[in-house]
LUMVOVEX-515504 format. One record per residue (C-alpha): residue number from 1; x, y, z; residue in three letters; chain. Coordinates in steps of 0.2 Angstrom, whole numbers. Example, Ala and Ser with C-alpha at 12.3 -4.5 7.8 and 13.67 -1.06 7.14 Angstrom:
BEGIN
- 1_62_-22_39_Ala_A
- 2_68_-5_36_Ser_A
This chain:
BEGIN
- 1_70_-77_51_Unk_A
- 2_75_-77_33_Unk_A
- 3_96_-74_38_Unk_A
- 4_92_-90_49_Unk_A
- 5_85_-99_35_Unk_A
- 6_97_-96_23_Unk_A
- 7_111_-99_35_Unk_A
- 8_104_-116_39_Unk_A
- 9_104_-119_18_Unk_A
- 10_122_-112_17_Unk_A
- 11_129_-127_12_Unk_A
- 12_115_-131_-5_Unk_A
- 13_119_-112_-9_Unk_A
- 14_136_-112_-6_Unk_A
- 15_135_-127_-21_Unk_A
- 16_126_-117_-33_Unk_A
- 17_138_-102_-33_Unk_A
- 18_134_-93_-19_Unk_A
- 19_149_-84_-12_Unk_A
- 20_154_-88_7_Unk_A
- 21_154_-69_12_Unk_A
- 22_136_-67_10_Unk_A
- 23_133_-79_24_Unk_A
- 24_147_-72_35_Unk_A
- 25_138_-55_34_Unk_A
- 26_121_-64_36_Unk_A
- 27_132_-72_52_Unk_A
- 28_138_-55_58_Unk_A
- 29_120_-47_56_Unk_A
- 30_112_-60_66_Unk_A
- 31_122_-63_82_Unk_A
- 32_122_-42_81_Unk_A
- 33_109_-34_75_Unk_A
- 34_104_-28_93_Unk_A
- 35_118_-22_101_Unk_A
- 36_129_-15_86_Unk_A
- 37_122_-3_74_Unk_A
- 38_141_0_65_Unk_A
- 39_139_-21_61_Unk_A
- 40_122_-17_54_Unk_A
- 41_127_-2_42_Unk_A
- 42_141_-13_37_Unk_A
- 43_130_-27_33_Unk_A
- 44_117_-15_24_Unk_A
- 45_132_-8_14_Unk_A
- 46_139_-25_7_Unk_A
- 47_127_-38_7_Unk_A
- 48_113_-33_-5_Unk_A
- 49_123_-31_-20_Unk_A
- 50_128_-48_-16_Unk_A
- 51_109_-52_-15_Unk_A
- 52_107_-43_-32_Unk_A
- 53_119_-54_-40_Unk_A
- 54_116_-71_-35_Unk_A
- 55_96_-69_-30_Unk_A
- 56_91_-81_-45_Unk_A
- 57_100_-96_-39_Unk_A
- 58_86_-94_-23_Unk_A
- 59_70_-88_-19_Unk_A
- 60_77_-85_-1_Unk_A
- 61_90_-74_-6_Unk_A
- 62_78_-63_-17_Unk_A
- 63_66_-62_-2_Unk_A
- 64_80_-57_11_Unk_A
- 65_86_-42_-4_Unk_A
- 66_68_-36_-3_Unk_A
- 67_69_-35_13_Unk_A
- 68_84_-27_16_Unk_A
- 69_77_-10_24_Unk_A
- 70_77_-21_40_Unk_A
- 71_97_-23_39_Unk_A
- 72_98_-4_48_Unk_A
- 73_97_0_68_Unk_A
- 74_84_15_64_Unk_A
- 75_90_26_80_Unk_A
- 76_72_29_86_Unk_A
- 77_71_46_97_Unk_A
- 78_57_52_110_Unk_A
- 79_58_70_115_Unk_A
- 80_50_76_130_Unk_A
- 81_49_78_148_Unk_A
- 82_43_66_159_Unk_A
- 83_28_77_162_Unk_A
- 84_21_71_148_Unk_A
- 85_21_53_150_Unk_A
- 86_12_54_164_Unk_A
- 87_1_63_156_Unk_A
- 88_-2_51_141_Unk_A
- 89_-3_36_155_Unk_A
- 90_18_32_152_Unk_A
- 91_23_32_170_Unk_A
- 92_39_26_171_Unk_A
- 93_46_30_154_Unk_A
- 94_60_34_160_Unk_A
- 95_64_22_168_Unk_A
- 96_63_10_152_Unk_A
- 97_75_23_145_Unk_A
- 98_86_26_157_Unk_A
- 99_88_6_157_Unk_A
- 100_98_5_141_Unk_A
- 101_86_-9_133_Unk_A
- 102_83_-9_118_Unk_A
């Protein structure tokens, strides 16, 4: 929500010095950011120093570089058989798995 903000105010920033690559990385990040973790790590990479350096000219851009722990796909594992879901009442796990959804 705050890459959609802050794109929508590209132009205002864009006048106070912000650089043009900040919001083609926010760009990149959003139309990405669920099917392309190599775009995120990239995006992780270069936009917060950019953040760093022009954070004072808006709040926004100070709230995104607090945020940017959220600019990574965390890979997130589940280990186990399929015994155990049905155990725990997660029939059909693997099927959600096995779907390729995020």
């Amino acid at each position: 929500r705050l890459m959609v903000s802050a794109l929508e105010k590209k132009d205002s920033l864009v006048e106070k010095g912000v650089p043009v690559r900040v919001f083609e990385l926010m760009s990149e990040w959003t139309s990405s950011w669920k099917r392309d973790p190599e775009v995120c790590q990239t995006v992780f990479e270069e936009l917060p120093p950019l953040l760093e350096a022009h954070k004072e000219k808006h709040q926004l851009l100070a709230d995104i570089l607090g945020n940017k722990d959220v600019l990574v796909k965390i890979s997130q594992w589940i280990i186990g058989g399929d015994g155990w879901a049905y155990d725990i009442g997660f029939g059909g796990l693997d099927h959600v798995l096995a779907s390729g959804e995020d």
